[in-house]
Each structure stands twice: as structure tokens, then as C-alpha cells.
C-alpha positions in Angstrom: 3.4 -7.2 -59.6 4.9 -5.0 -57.2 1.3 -4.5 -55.6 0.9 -8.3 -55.7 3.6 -8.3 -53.7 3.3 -5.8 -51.0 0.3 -7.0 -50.1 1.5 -10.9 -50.1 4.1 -9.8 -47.6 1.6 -7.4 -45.6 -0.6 -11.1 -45.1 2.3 -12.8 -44.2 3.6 -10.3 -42.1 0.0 -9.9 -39.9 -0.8 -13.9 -40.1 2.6 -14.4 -38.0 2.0 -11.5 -36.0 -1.3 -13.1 -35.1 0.5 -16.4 -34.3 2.9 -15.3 -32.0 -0.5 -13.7 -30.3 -2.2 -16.1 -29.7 1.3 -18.5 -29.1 1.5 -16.1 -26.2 -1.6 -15.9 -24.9 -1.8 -19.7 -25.0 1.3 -19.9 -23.1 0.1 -17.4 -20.4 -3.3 -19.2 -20.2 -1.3 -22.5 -19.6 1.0 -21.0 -16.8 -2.1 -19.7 -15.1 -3.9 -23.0 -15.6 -0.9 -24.6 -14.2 -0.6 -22.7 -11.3 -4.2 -23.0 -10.6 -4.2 -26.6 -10.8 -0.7 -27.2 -9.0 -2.5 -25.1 -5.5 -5.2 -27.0 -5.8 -3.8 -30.4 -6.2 -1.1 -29.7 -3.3 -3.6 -28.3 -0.6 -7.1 -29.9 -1.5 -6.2 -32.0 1.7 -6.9 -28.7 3.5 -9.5 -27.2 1.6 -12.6 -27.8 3.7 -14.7 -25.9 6.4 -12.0 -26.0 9.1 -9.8 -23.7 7.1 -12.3 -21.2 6.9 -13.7 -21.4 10.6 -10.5 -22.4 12.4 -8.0 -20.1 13.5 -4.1 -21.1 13.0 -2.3 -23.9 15.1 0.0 -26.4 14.9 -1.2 -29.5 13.0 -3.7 -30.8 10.9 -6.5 -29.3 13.0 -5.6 -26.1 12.6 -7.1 -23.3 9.9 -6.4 -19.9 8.2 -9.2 -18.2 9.6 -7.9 -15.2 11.6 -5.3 -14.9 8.6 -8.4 -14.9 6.6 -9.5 -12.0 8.5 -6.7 -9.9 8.7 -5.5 -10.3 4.9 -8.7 -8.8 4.8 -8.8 -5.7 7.7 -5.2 -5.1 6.8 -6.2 -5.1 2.7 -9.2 -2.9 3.5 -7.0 -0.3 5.5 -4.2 -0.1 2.7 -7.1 0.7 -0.3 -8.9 3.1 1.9 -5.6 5.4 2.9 -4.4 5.1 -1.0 -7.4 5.6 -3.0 -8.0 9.3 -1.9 -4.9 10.1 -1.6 -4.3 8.1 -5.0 -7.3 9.7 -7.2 -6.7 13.2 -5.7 -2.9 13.3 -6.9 -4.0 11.7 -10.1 -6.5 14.4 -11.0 -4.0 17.2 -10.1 -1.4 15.6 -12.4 -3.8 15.4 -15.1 -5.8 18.0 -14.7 -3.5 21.3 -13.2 -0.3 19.7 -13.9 0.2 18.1 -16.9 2.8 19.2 -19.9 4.7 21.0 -16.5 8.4 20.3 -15.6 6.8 19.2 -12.1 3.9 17.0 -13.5 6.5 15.3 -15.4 8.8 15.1 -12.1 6.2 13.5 -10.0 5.2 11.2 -13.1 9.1 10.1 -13.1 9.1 9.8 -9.3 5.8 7.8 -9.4 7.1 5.5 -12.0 10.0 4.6 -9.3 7.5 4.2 -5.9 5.4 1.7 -8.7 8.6 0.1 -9.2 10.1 -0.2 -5.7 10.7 -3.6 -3.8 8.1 -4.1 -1.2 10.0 -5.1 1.3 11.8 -1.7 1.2 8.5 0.3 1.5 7.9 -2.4 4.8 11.5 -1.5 6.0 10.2 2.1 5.7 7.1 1.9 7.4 8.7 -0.5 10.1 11.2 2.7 10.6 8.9 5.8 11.1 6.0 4.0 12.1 6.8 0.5 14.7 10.3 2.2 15.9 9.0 5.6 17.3 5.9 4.0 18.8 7.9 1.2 20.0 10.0 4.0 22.2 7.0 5.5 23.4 5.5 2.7 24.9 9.3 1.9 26.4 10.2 -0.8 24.8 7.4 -2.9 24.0 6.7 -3.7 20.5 4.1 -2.2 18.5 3.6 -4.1 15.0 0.0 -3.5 13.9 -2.5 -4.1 11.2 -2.8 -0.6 10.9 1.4 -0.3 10.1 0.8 -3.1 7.8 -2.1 -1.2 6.3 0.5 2.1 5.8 3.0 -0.5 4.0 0.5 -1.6 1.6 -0.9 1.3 1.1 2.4 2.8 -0.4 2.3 -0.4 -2.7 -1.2 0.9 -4.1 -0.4 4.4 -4.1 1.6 4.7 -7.5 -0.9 2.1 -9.2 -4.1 4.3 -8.2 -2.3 7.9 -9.2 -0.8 6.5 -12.7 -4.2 4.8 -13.5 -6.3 8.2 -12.9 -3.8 10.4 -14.1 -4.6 8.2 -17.4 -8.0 7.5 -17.4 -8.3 11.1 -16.9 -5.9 12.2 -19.7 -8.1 9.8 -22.0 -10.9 11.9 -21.6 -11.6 14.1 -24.4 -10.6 17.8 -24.7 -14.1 18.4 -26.2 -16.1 17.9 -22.4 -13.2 20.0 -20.9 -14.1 23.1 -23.5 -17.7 22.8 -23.6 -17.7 23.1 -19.6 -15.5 25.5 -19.0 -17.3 27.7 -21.6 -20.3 27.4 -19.8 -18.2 28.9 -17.0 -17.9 25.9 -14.5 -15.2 26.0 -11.8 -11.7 23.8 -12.8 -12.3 22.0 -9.7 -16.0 21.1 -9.8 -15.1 20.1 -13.6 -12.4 17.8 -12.4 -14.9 16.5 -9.5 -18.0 15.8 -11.1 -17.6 15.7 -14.8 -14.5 14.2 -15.6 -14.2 11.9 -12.3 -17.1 10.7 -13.3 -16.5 10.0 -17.3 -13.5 8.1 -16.2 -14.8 6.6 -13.3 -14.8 3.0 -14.6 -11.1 3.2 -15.7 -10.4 4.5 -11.9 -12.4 1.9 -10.6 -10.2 -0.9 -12.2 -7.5 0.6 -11.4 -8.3 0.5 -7.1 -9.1 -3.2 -8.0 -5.4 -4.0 -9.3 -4.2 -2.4 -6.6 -6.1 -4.6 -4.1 -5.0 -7.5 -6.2 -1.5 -6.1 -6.4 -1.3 -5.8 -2.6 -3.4 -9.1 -1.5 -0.1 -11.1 -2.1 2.1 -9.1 -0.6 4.7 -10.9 2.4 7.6 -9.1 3.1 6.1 -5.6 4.6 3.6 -7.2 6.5 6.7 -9.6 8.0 8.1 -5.7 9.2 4.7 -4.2 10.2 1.8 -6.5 11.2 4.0 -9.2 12.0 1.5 -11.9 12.8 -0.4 -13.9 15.3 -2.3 -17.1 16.2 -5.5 -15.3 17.5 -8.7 -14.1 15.8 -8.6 -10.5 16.2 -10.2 -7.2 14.5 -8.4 -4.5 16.1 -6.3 -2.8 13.8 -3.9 -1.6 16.2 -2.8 -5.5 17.3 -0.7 -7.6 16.0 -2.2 -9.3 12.8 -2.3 -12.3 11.0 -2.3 -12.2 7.2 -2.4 -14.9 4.2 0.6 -14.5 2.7 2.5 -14.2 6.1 1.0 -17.6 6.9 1.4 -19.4 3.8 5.2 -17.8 4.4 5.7 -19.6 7.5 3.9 -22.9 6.7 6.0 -23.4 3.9 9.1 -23.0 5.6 7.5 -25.9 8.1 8.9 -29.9 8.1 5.1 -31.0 8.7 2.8 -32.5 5.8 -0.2 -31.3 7.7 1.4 -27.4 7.8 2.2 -27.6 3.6 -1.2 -28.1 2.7 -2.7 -24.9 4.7 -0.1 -23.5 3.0 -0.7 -24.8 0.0 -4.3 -24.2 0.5 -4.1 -20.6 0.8 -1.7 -19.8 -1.9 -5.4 -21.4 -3.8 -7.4 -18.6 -1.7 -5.0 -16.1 -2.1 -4.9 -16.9 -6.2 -8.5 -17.1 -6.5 -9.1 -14.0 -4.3 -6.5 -12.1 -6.8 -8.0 -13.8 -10.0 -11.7 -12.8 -9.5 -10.5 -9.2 -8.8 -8.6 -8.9 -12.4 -11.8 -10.8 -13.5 -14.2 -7.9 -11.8 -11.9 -4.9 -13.1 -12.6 -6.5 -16.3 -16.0 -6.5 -16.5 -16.2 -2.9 -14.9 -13.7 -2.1 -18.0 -15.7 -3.9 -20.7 -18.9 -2.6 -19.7 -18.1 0.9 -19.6 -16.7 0.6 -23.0 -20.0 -1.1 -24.5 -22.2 1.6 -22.4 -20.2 4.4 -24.2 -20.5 2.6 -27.9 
């Protein structure tokens, strides 16, 4: 009777487990679905070619082009500076300083940079990087997509070191042993053995980074500051997405509501089908290794 009953309560216990589950993946699924459909419904007035060929201007004429473009130079410049710099510290935390005092120091301190505002990290960058070169040039201001780029790319940083740092720690001891018997280097090891066991899981995590940073306002506000012209020089002044949408929002005009409207949908899309790709790099590295 006693067993009877043990494993009654066990089924009990794991069929509500399983409900709340899939309760709350329903609920996230309906929150996504409902964002998703409240974008589209509130900016489908804008969502045609002009957004996408048409740079921004007052009125219904007007598009998100040169935002468009330098979400996507500013973006670019933020994954490039933090995914070596990212990867590299990674791999030394997993590989020559793990179980240390200092691993577990820079861990701790890593944890805090992943949890700091954003618009702190654009405060910092707006003060050693737009303040000094605003004094050399005497005065005149310097926000840039490239001091956006620095902003976001502290924003990545901590996501791209704690996801190698784990994807390398997940590798098994076994490879470590068997190639450092056969009297391979640490570093060419680290390089082109276990880099490249765990190079899905580092993969995914530089594409949640992107995503993490594609939505980011406030330290492109303090950095790249924004324009109304199509340009690709990093060192101007740069329009972005979510500094757009920013300003559009805060607008009387219906007209200005739905570009914003319209690309909070491009900017949730764009972030969307990056989770959707890390997935798939995750899932088919896991069905390549079974």
C-alpha cells in the first residue's frame, strides 16, 4: 500500500509539474503573439516599400531607411569589438582559470557588467569616448556610430564571455586528457579542439547578444545620437531603430506613430529570427553529436 502510494503521489506530483509547464509556456507564447500582433496592427499603415527605401522626415512621406542602416553598421561594430574580445576571455576563464580565486572574481564581476543598466554603460562611453574627442576638436561634438558601437559592445561583452566560458566548461574532460597526452600545446588545445567542439554553443551565444543589443536606446541616445541622413561612415553621427522609434513615439503626429510603430515590428522580427537561428545552430549541433 505504501508503494501504491508513493507512486500515486509521484504521478500527481509530475502531471502538475507538467501543467504549470506548459501553463507557462502558453502564457509566454500568448504575450509574444500579442506583441507581435499589437506592432503589426498599430504600424501596418507604414509597413510598405517607403519605409525601407526612404530615409527619415517629418510626415507620412518619410521612412526608416538610414535608421535601417545604421541599427545595422552600429550592430555590426558592437559584435565585431566583443566577440574576440568575448570568446578569448571566455576560453581563459574556462580553460587556465577555472576553480581560481580570480576565475571566480572575474565570473562575479561578469555577472554584474551582464547585469548593468545600459544606459550607464552609454553614460560611460559618452564620458571617455565623445567628451575627450569632443575637446580635441575644440568644442565641436563628436557622437559617432563607432561610440555607439563601443556602448553596445560592452552590452555583448558579458553575454559572449559567460556563454563560452560555459560551452567550454561543458566540454568533456575525456578530449582535454586524450590531447594533452598526445602532447599538444594548452593553447592550440583550447584553439582548435575545444573551440571548435563548442563552437555551436559560442555561436548562439554571439547571436543573443546581437539580439540582446538590436533593441538597445538609451546608449545610443549618449553615443551615436542620431540623424536624418543616409550615411555609412562610422565616425558620423548615426541613426538607429530604436533611437527612431524613441523619438516618433514621443511625437503628436498619427503619421510619426506608425513608423514608430512600424519599426518596433522590424526591430521584433529582426530580434525574433535571431533567437530562431541560434536555435537551430543549437538543435542541430545536438542531433549532429547524437
Amino acid at each position: 500500500m505504501a508503494t501504491d502510494w508513493l507512486y500515486l503521489r509521484r504521478r500527481a506530483v509530475n502531471a502538475l509539474a507538467l501543467a504549470l509547464s506548459t501553463l507557462a509556456t502558453l502564457v509566454g507564447l500568448g504575450f509574444l503573439a500579442w506583441i507581435l500582433w499589437e506592432t503589426l496592427r498599430q504600424g501596418i499603415a507604414a509597413l510598405d516599400l517607403k519605409l525601407f527605401t526612404r530615409i527619415t522626415a517629418y510626415g507620412a512621406d518619410g521612412g526608416l531607411a538610414n535608421a535601417m542602416v545604421g541599427s545595422l553598421v552600429i550592430d555590426a561594430l558592437g559584435i565585431l569589438i566583443a566577440t574576440p574580445i568575448g570568446v578569448l576571455a571566455g576560453a581563459w576563464l574556462a580553460e587556465y582559470a577555472n576553480r581560481t580565486r580570480l576565475g571566480e572574481s572575474i565570473r562575479f564581476l561578469n555577472d554584474i557588467l551582464l547585469s548593468a543598466p545600459s544606459i550607464v554603460l552609454g553614460l560611460f562611453v559618452y564620458t571617455i569616448v565623445v567628451l575627450p574627442s569632443t575637446a580635441l576638436t575644440h568644442g565641436n561634438t563628436t557622437f559617432s556610430g563607432l561610440a555607439g558601437g563601443v556602448a553596445l559592445a560592452l552590452i555583448a561583452l558579458p553575454v559572449i564571455v559567460r556563454t563560452t566560458d560555459e560551452m567550454l566548461r561543458l566540454v568533456p574532460s575525456t578530449l582535454r586528457e586524450a590531447a594533452l597526452s598526445l602532447g599538444i600545446p594548452q593553447w592550440k588545445l583550447t584553439l582548435q579542439i575545444l573551440m571548435r567542439a563548442a563552437r555551436s554553443g559560442i555561436i548562439t551565444g554571439v547571436l543573443l547578444a546581437l539580439a540582446r543589443i538590436s533593441g538597445e536606446t538609451a546608449p545610443l541616445l549618449f553615443t551615436a545620437f542620431g540623424n536624418n541622413y543616409m550615411t555609412f561612415n562610422p565616425l558620423d553621427k548615426m541613426s538607429s531603430l530604436p533611437q527612431v522609434i524613441y523619438q516618433y513615439a514621443n511625437d503628436p503626429g498619427d503619421a510619426m506613430h506608425a513608423l514608430a510603430w512600424a519599426g518596433a515590428f522590424v526591430v521584433t522580427m529582426f530580434v525574433l529570427l535571431l533567437s530562431l537561428v541560434s536555435r537551430l545552430v543549437l538543435s542541430r549541433n545536438k542531433v549532429s553529436h547524437d
